[in-house]
KOLNU-869450 format. One record per residue: x negated, y, z negated of N, C-alpha, C, O, CB in turn; residue in three letters. Coordinates in steps of 0.001 Angstrom, whole numbers, plus 500000, padded with zeros to 6 digits. Glycine has a CB too. Layout:
// KOLNU-869450
XYZXYZXYZXYZXYZAla...
This chain:
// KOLNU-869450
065575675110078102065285675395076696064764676825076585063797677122077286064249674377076113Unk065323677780075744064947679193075439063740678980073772064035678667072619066797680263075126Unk062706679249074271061800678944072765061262680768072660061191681419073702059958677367073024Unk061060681151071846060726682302071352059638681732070111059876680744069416062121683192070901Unk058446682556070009057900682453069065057406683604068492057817684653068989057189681683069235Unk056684683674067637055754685066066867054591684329066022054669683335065300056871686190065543Unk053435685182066365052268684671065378051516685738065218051510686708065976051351683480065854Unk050726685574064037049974686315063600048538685543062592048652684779061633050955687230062937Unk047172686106063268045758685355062857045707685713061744046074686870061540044410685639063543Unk045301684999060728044992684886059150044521686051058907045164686947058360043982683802058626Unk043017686159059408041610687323059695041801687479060753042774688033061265040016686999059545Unk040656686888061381040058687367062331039753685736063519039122685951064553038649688277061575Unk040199684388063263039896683315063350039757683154064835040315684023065506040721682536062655Unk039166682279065425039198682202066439039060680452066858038641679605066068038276683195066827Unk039505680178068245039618678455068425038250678362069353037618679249069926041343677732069406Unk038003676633069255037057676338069835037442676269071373036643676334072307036553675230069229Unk038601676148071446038578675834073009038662677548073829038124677717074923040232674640073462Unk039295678527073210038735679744074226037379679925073947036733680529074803039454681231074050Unk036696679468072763034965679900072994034373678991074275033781679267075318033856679426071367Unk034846677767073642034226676498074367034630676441075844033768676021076615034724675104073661Unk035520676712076224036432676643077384036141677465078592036417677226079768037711676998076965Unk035568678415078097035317680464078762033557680090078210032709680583078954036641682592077281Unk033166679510077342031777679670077167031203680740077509030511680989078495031157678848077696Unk031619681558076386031010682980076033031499683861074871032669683930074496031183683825077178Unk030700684368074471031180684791073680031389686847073064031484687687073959030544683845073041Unk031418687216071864032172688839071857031154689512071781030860690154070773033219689361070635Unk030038689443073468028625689902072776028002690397074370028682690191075374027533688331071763Unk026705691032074444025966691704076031025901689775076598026499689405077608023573692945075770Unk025297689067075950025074687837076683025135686903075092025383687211073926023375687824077793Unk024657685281076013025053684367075657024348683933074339023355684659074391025048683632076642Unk024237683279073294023713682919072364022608681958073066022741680995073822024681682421071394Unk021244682721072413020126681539072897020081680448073007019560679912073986019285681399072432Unk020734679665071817021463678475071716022013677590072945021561676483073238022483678833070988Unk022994678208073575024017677874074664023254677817075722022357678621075976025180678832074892Unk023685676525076629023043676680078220023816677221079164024948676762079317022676675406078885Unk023572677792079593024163678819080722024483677906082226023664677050082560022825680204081056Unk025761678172083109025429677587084074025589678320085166026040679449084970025939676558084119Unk025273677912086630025142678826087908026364678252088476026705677071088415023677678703088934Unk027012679266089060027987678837089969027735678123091719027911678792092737028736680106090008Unk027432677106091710026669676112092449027918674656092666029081674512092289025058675702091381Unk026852673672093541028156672845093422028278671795092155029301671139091960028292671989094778Unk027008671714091250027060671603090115027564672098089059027407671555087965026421671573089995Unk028323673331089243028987674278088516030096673959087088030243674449085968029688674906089611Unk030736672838087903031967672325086455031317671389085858031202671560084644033629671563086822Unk030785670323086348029806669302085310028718670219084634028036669398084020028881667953086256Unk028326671120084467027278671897083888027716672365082705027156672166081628026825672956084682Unk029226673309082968030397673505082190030764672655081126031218673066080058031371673516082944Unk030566671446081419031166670136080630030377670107079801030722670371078649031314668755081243Unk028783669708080161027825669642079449027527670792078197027575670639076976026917669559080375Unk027189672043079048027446672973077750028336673266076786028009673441075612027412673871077972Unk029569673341077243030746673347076386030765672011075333031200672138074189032075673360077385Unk030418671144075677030149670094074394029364670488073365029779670716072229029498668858074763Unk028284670572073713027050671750073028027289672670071999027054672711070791026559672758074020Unk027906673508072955028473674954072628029480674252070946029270674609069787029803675792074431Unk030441673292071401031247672775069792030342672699069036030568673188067930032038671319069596Unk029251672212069211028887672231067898028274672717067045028117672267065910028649671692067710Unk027768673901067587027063675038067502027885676249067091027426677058066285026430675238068717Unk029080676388067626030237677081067032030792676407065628030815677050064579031395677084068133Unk031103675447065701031829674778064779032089675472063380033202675561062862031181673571064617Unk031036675899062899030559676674061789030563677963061190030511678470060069029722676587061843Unk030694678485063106030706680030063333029305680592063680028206680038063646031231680790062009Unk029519681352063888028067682790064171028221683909063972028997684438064768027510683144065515Unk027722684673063074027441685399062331027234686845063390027895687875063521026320684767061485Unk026449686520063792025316687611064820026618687925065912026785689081066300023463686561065849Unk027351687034066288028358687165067350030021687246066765030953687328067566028124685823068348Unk030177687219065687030826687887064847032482686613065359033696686710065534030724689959065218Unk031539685701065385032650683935065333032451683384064084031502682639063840032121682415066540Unk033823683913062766034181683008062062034087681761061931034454681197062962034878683103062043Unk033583680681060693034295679250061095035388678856061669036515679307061464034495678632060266Unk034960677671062688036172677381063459036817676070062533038044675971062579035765676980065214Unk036215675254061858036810674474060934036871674215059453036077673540058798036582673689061273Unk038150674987058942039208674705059524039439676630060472038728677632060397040493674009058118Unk040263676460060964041663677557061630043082678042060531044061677470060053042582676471063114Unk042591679188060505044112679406059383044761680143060347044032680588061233044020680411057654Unk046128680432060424047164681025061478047950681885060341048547681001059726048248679727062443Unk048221682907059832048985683515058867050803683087059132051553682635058267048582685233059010Unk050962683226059779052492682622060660052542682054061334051449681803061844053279683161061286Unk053968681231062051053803681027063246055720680827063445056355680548062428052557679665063570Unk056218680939064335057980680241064122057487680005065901056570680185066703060000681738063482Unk059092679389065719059088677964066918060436678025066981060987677801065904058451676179066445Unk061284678302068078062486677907067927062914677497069590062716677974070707063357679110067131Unk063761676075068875064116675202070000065279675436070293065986675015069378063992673879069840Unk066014675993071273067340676676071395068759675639072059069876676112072265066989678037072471Unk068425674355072279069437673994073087069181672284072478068283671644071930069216674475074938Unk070508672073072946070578670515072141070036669778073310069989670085074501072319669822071573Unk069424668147072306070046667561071509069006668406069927069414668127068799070030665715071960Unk067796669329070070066819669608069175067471671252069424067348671925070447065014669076069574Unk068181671632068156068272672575067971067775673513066429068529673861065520069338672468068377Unk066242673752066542065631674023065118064813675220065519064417675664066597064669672709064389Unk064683675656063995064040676836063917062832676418062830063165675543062031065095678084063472Unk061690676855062727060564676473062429059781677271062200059001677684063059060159675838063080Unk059808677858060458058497678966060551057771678138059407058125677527058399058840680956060120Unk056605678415060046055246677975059046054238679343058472054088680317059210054073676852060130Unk053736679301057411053243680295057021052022679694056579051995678499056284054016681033056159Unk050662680677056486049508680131056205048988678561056764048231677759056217049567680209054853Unk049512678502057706049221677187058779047585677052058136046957678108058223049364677645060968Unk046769675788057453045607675633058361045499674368059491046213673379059661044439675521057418Unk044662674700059966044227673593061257042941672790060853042062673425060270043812674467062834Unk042769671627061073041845670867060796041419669810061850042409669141062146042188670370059688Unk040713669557062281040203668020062738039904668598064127038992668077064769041473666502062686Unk040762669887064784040802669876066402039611670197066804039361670154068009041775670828067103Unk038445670660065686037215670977066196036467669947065986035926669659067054036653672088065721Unk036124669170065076035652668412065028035855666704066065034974665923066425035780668625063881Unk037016666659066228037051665539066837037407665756068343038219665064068957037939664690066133Unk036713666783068855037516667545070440036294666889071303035161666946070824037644669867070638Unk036482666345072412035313666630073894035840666913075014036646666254075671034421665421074411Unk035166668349075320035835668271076998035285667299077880034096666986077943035601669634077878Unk036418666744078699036310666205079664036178666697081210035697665869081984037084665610079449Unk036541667909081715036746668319082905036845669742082824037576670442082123037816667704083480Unk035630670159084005036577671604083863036702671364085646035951670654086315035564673550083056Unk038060672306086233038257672593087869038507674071087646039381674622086976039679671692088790Unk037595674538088321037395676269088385037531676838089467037025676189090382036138676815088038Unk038004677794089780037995678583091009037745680133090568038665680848090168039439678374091839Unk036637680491090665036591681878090257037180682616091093037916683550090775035394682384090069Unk036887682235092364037488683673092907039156683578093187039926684325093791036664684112094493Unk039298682606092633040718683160092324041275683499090740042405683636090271041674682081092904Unk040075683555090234040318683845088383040928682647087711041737682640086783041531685220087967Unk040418681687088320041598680648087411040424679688087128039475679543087898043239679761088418Unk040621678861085612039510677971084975040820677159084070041779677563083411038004678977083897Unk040290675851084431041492675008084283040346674075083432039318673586083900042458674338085875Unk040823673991082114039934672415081054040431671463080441041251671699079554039184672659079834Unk040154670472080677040755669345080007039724668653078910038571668241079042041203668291081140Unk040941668716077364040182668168076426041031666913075718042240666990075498039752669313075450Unk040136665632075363040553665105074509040253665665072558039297666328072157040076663880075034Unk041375665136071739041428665349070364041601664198070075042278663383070703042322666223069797Unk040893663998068918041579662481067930042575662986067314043670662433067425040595661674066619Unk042405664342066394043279664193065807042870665896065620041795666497065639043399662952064743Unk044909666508065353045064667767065076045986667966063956047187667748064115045443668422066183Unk045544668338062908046277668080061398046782669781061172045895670632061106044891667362059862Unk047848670081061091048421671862060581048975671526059533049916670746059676049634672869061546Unk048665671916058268049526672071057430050016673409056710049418674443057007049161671313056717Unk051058673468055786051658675202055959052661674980054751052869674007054026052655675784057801Unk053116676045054800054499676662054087055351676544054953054893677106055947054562678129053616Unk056421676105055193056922675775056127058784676041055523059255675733054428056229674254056549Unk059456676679056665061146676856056694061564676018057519060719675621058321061782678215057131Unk063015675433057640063364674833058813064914674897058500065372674806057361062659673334059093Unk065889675116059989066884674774060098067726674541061608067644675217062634067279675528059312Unk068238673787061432069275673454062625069575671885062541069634671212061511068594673853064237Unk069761671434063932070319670168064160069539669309064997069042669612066081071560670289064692Unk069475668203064398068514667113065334069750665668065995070353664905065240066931666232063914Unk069806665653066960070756665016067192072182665149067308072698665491068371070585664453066658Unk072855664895066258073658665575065603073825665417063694074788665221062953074841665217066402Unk072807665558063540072319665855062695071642667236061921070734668004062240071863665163062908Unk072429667157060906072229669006060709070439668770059867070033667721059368074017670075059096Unk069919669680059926068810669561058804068352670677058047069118671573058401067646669081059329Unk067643671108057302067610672337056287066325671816055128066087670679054721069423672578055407Unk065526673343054747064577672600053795063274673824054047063018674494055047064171670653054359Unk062781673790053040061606674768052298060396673985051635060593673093050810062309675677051009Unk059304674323051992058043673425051266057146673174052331057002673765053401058476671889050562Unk056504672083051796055113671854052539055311671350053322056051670409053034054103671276052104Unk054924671415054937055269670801055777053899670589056482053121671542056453056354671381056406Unk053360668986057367052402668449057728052739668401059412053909668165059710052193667160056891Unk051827668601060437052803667741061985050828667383062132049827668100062105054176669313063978Unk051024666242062251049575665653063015049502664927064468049612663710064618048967664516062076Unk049342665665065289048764665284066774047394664101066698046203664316066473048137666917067563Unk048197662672067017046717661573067168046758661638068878047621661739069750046956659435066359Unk045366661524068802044777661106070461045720662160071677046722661827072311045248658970070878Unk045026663418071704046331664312072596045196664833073430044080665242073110047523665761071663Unk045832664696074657045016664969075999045677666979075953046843667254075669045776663543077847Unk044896667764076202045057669004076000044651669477076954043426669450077068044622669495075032Unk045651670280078344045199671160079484045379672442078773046188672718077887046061671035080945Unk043944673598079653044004674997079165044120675332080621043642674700081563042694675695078184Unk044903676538080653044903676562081956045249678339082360046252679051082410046061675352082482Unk043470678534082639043529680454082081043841681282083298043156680931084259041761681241081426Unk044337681878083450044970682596084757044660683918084776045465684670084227046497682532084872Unk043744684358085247043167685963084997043391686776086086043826686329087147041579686101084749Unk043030688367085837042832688989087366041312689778086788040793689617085683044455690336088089Unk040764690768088063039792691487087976040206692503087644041388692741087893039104691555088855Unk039366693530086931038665694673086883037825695009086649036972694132086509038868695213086560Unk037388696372086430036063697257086611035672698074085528036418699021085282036168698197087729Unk034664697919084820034038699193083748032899699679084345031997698889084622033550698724082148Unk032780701003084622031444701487085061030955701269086663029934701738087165030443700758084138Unk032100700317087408031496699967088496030659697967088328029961697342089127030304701440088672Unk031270697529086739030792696331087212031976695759086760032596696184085785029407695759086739Unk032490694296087802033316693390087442033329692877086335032248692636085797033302692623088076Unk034792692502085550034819692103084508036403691121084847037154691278085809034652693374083381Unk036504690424084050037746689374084289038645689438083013038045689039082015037193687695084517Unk040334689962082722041058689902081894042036688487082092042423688292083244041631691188081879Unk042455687499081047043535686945081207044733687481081389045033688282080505043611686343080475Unk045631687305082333047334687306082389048254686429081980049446686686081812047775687347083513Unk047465684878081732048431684074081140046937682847080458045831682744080988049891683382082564Unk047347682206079390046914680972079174047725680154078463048106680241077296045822680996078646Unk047959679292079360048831677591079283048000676685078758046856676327079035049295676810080806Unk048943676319077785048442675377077067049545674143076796050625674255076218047929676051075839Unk049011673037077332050094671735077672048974670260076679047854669777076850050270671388080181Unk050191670033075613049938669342074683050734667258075061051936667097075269050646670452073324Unk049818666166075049050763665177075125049595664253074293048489663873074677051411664708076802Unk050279664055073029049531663161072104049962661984072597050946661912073332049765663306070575Unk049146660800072172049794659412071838050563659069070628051071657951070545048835658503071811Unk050714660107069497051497659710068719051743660732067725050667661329067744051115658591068291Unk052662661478066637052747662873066054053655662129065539054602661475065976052976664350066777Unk052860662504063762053267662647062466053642663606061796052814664499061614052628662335061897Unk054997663750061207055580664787060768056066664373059210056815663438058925056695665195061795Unk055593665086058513055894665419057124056685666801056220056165667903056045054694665343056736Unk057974666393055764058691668051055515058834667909053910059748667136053624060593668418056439Unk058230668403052894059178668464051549060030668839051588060352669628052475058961668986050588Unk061145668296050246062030668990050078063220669155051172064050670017050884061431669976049789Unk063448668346052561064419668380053143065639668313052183065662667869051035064308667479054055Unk066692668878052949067939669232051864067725669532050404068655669373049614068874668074051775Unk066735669889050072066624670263048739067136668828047426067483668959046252067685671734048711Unk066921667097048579067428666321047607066306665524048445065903665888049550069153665923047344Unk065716664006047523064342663597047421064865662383048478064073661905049290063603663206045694Unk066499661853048381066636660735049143066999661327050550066668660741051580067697659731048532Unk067498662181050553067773662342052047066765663483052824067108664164053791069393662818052198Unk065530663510052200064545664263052811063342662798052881062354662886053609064083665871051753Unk063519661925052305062666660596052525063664660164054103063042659945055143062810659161050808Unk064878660107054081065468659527055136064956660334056393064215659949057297067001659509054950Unk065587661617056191065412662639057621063728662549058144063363662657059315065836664617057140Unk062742662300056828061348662092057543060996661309058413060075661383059226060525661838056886Unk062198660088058125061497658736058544062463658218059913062229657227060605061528657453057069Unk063522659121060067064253659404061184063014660139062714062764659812063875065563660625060473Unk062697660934062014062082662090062737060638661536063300060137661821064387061901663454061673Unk060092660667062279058743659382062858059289658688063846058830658591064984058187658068061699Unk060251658205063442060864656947064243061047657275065426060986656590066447062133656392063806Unk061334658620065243062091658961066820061357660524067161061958661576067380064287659135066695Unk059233660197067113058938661336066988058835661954068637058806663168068841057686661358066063Unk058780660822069892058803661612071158059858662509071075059536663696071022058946660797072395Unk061164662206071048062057662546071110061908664323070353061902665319071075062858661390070601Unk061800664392068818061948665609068513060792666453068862060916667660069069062259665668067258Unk059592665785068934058158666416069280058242667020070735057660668029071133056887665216069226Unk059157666123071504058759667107073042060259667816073530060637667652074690058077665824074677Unk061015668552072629061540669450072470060937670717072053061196671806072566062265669092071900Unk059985670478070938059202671661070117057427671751070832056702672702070540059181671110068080Unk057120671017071433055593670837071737055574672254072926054482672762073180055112668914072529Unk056468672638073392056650673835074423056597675230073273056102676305073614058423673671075445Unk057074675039072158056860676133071440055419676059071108054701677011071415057760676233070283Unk054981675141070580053538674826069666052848675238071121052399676380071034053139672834068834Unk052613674612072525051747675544073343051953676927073612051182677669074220051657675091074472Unk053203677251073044052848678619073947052377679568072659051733680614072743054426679398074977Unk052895678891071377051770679906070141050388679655070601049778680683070892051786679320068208Unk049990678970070687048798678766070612048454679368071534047705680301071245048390677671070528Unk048802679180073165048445680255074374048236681401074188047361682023074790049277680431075268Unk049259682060073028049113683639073004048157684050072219047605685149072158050263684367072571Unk047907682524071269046142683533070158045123683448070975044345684400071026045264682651068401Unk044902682245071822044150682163072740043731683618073690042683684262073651044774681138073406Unk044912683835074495044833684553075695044467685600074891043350686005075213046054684687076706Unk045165686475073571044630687243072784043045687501072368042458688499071949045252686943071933Unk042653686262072647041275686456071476040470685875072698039342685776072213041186685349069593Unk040382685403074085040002685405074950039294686892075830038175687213076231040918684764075295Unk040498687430075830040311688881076196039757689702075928039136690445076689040908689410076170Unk039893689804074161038803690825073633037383690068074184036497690895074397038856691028071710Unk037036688831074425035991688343074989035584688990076240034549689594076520036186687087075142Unk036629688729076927036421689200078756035912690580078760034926690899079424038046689264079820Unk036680691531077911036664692788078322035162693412078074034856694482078601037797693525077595Unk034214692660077216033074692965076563031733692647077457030657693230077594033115692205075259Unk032223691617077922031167690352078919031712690625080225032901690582080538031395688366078546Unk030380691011081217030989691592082900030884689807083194030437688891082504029540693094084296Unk031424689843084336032214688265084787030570687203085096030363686031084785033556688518086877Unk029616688237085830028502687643086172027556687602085186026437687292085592028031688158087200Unk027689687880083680026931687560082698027331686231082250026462685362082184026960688522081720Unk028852685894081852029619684753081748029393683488082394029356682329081981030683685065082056Unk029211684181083844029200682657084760028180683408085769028463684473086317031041681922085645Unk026991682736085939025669682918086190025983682832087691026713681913088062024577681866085488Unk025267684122089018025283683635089784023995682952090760024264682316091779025961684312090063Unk
């Protein structure tokens, strides 16, 4: 499958899971608030603990550290395109917001290896609601489809790996850590999809909806490779301006 995407942040927005995830934030050190942990053999359960914390304390935003509300998430764009059959669609959403992923998120795990730059987290969601302006065209099946309007996709109960892949460098002579990649691998228990206006006619955009429920593994894990890797790139984006600010041993205590 060839997926190409493009996005662009509303403002300035930022997600809970690179704050929560990296636990740190666009600042000399940590918010008084936040518990800090030592890299020890207690190190990832400590992680767990704070990063729970840390949600809810972000949730709202911070002012002083210049973190927007995280709920909701607005995305100004986003397209998605699934290049190869049997899901051959194109998918732009505009003014995306996001709802619920902060509020109903707990990490479960983090497995870290600093010195190889890599921090791997696993979160559960109840529920991840985007809704948008939304385009669409191509073929589902063999089924052509087409259509303009409001479009809904809700992620229930989705186990969510982050999986940040960095290297080192140096300002001044002190270590600092940039991302090179962040993966992001999405598998709900179940995704609801809502399109107005399919075909521009009321009965066969009620049909194609209820096609597309029916048979939502099927079209969802054709497109769920696009939806992580947008999301990877605001992430790894808005991660970085983090890293580059915060030397590695302010971040993660030694």
């Amino acid at each position: 499958m060839e997926l190409r995407l493009r996005y662009r942040l509303f403002s300035q927005p930022t997600a809970v899971f690179v704050v929560a995830c990296l636990l740190c934030c666009a600042a000399r050190d940590l918010p008084e608030s936040f518990d800090k942990c030592k890299r020890d053999a207690n190190f990832d359960k400590c992680l767990v603990d704070a990063v729970n914390k840390a949600i809810q304390i972000l949730k709202t935003g911070n002012k002083e550290f210049e973190i927007p509300p995280l709920e909701p998430l607005q995305v100004k764009s986003l397209v998605i395109d699934a290049g190869t059959a049997p899901i051959n669609m194109r998918q732009t959403f505009k003014n995306v917001v996001v709802t619920d992923m902060i509020s109903t998120s707990i990490i479960k795990r983090y497995r870290t290896d600093l010195d190889k730059y890599l921090i791997i987290c696993d979160s559960v969601t109840d529920r991840i609601q985007m809704v948008g302006d939304y385009e669409m065209s191509g073929r589902i099946l063999l089924l052509p489809i087409t259509g303009s309007g409001r479009g809904n996709v809700t992620l229930v109960n989705t186990k969510i790996e982050h999986r940040l892949i960095g290297e080192p460098f140096e300002k001044d002579g002190i270590p600092y850590m940039r991302l090179k990649e962040y993966r992001v691998n999405f598998e709900p228990k179940r995704v609801y999809m809502q399109f107005e206006n399919l075909f521009n006619d009321p009965l066969l955009s009620q049909t194609m909806n209820r096609f597309m429920n029916e048979n939502w593994e099927a079209v969802f894990n054709e497109l769920k490779v696009g939806y992580a890797k947008s999301f990877g790139k605001i992430f790894k984006e808005l991660s970085n301006r983090i890293f580059e600010k915060i030397p590695m041993d302010t971040i993660f205590l030694r």
